[in-house]
N, C-alpha and C positions, 0 to 999 in steps of 0.2 A: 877408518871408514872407507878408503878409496881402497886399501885390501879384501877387505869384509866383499864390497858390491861386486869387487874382482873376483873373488870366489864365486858368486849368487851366478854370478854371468856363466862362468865355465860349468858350473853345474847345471843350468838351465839350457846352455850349448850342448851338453851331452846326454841328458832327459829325451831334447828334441833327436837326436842323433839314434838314439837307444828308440826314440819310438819308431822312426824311419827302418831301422834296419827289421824290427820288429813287424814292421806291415812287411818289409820285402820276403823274412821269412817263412809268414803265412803266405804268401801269395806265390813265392816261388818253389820249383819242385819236378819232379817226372812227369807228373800231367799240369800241363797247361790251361789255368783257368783266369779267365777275364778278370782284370781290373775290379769293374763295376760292380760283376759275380762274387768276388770275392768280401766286399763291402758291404753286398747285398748282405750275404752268410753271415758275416760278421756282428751287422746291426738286428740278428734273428728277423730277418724279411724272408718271406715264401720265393724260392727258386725251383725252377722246374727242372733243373740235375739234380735229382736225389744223392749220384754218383760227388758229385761236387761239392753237397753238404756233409756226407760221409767224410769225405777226404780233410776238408776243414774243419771239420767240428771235432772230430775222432782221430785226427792222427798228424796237422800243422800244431793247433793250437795248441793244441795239449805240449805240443815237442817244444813249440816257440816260448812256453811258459815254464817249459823244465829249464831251459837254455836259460833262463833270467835268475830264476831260481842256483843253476849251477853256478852263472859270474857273480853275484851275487857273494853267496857262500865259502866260494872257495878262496875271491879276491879277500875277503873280510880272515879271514882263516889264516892267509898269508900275512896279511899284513900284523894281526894279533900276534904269528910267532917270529917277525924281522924284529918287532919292539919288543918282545917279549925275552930274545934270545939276545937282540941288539945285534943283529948279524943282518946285513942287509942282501945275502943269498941264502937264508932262510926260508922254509915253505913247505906244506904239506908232505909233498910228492919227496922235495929233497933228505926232509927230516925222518923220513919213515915211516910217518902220521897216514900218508895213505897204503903203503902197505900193510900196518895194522888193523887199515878198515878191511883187507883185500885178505886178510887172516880172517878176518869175524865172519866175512861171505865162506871163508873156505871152508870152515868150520863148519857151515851150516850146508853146502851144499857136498863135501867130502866129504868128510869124516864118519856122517851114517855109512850105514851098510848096505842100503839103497840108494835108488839117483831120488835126490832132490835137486831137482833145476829149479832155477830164480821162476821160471815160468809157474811153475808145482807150485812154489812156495806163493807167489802172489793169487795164484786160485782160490785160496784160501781167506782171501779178501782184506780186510785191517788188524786182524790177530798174524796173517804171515807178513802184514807191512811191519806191523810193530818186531815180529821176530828178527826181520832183515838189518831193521836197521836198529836194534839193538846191542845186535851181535855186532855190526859192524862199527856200532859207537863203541863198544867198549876195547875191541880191537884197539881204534883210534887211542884212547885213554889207555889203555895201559902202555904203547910205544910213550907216548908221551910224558905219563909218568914216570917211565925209566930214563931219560932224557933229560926233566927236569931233574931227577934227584942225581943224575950224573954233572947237569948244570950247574948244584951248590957245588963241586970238587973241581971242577973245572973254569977257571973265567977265560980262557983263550976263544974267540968266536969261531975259529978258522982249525981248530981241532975239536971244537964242540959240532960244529958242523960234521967234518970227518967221523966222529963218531955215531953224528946221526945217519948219516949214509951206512955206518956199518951196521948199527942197528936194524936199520931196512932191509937188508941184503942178510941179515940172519933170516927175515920174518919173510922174505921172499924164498929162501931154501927151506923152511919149515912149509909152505907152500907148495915147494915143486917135489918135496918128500910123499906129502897127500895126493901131490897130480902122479905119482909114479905108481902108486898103490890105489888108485882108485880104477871105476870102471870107465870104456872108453865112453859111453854116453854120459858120465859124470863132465868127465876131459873134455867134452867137447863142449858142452855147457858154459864152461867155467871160462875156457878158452876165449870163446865168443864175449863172453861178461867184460874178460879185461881188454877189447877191443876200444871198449867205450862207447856210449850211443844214447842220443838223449831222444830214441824212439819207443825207449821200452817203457817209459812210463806212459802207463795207461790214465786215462781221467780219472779212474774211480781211486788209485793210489796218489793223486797229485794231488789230492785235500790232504793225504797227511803227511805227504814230503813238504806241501806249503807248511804247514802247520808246524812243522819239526824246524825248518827253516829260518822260518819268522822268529819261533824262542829260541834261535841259536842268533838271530842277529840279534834279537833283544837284549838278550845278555852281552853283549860289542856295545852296542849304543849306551847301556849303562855304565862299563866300564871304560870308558872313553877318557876321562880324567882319570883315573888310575895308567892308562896306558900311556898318558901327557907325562907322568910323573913316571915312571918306571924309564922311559927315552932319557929321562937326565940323571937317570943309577938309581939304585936301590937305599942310598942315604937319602939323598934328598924326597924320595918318594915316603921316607919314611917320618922324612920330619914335615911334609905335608899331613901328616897323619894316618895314611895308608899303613893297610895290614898286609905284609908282603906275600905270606900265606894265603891269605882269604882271596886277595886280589888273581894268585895263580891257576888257584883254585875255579876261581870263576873264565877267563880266559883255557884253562883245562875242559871243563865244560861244553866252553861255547867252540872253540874248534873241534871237540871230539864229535859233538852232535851234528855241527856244519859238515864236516871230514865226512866224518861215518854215513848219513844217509845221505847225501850225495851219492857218494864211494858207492853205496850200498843200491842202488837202483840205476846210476850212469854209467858206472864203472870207474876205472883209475884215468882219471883226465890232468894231464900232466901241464905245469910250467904256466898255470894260469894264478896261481898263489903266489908265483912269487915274480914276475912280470908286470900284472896288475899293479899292485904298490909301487913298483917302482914307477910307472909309465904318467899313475895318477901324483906321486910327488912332484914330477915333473913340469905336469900341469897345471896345478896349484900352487907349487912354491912354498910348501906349511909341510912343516910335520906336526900341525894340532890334527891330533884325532877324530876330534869334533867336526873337522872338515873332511879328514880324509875316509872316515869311515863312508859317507853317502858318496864319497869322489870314487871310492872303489868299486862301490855296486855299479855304480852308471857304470863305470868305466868300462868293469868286469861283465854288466850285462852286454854293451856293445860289443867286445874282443869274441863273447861267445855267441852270440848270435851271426857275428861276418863268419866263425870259423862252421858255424853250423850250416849258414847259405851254401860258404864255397865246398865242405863234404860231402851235400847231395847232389851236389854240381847239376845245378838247374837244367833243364833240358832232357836229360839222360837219366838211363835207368841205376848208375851206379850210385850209390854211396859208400863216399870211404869213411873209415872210424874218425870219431870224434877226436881221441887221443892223439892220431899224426896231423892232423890240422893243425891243433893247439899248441903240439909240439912243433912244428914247423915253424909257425910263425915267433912262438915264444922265445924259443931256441935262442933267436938274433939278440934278443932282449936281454938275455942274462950273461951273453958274450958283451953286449955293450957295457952291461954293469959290472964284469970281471974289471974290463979295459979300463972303465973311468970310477973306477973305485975310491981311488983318492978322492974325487970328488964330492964320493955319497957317505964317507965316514964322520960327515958333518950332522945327518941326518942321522945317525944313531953314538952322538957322543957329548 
């Protein structure tokens, strides 16, 4: 019981935390708008900057709400493939999973014979959202499918890894094969995409990256006791009763879908999949899934909203990509978990 309440508190600590940083990001930015103003905007009150309602209705909020949507997704995503692999440097970005998504973009914006930019394709309204991020789910799903069925031949974590890096770094030269032979306004397009940036989604495409989102956490939250049971091997998950199959099958799913439109409208945001997990173990003290799935969202929504404050770097007109923030700060994160490893092979054994 005095675990349980300990849990409610730290989740409730980072809710509050996640909403805080969440007001900072709407309100902070290149133009400077009042406190009050911003509050105003927010609770739909009449303000007399048109300029100010534009700024926040159409291009904070919309970004503040992609930001939630990306820690969200990609923290859950991570943590599905640490337990899923049992490898606790495990993740997206490391396993190849986002540059499978980053093949499904290139496919779509390369590979015609004309320039389709991500811009083109979203003019097109929810028939090019659907295209973007189907392509780039299925990219996700097939890297992974070849990973997992390299996963039955292999039980080494620390060469299964290895191999998922190389896998990545095939599906990355099959990539820069397309960037060599394409046109330079293709190249520049594409170039800018794997920057990262959570300014390009528009309002009218964030109902169905929420919407995509939402049925990729839903299938995490269902399989939550499957992924309790898989952390203690593959017998014991099976004499729970679990279908080892069906079970992969659906964590397949749910990170291709997570991965892919992400990937597919943010770009490649690196070291938050697998950072996140770790940061929220820590803070929880469980590896019940049950807990740590909602531990990762919050967690992973506050990591990406401080990293989205400090890239626009309030004040000033620049912003850097989202991807060297993430990376920057993540970086520390997977050196600490190289260093103290012995520690964390309690957590997947």
């Amino acid at each position: 019981m005095r675990q349980t309440v300990s849990h409610k508190t730290i989740l409730s600590g980072l809710a509050v935390l996640a909403l805080c940083f969440f007001g900072l990001d709407v309100m902070l930015g290149s133009v400077q708008i009042p406190f009050g103003q911003v509050v105003r905007i927010l609770a739909g009150q009449e303000t007399d900057n048109i300029a100010w309602v534009f700024i926040i209705e159409k291009i904070r909020l919309p970004k503040a709400l992609t930001a939630i949507l990306v820690g969200c997704g990609l923290s859950v995503s991570g943590l599905q493939m640490q337990t899923l692999f049992r490898n606790p440097l495990a993740g997206p970005s490391e396993l190849g999973i986002t540059a499978g998504a980053g093949l499904g973009v290139a496919a779509v914006m390369l590979a015609s014979g004309s320039s389709a930019s991500i811009y083109a394709i979203r003019q097109l309204g929810v028939s090019g959202s659907w295209l973007i991020i189907v392509m780039a789910s299925l990219g996700s799903a097939l890297v992974l499918s070849i990973i997992l069925l390299i996963a039955g031949r292999i039980r080494d974590n620390v060469i299964l890894l290895i191999v998922g890096v190389m896998i990545g770094t095939i599906t990355l030269s099959v990539i820069s094969i397309w960037q060599y032979f394409s046109q330079p306004e293709q190249l520049q397009e594409y170039i800018m995409w794997t920057f990262g940036s959570l300014g390009g989604v528009t309002q009218h495409h964030l109902y169905v990256l929420t919407g995509v989102v939402i049925f990729g956490l839903s299938l995490s939250f269902i399989s939550s006791k499957a992924l309790n049971g898989l952390l203690l091997g593959e017998n014991y998950a099976k004499s729970m009763g679990l279908t080892i199959s069906k079970t992969r099958l659906i964590i397949l799913a749910s990170t291709s879908i997570l991965t892919g439109s992400i990937t597919a409208f943010c770009g490649p945001i690196g070291f938050i999949g697998i950072a996140v997990p770790h940061i929220t173990r820590s803070l929880m003290g469980t590896s019940d899934h049950r807990v740590l799935i909602p531990g990762v969202c919050l967690t992973g929504t506050v990591l990406v909203l401080l990293c989205d404050i400090i890239a626009q770097m309030p004040g000033t007109q620049t912003v850097l990509p989202i991807n060297v923030v993430t990376s920057l700060l993540g970086a520390p994160v997977v050196i600490w978990v190289i260093i103290s490893r012995n520690n964390l092979r309690s957590s997947f054994s």
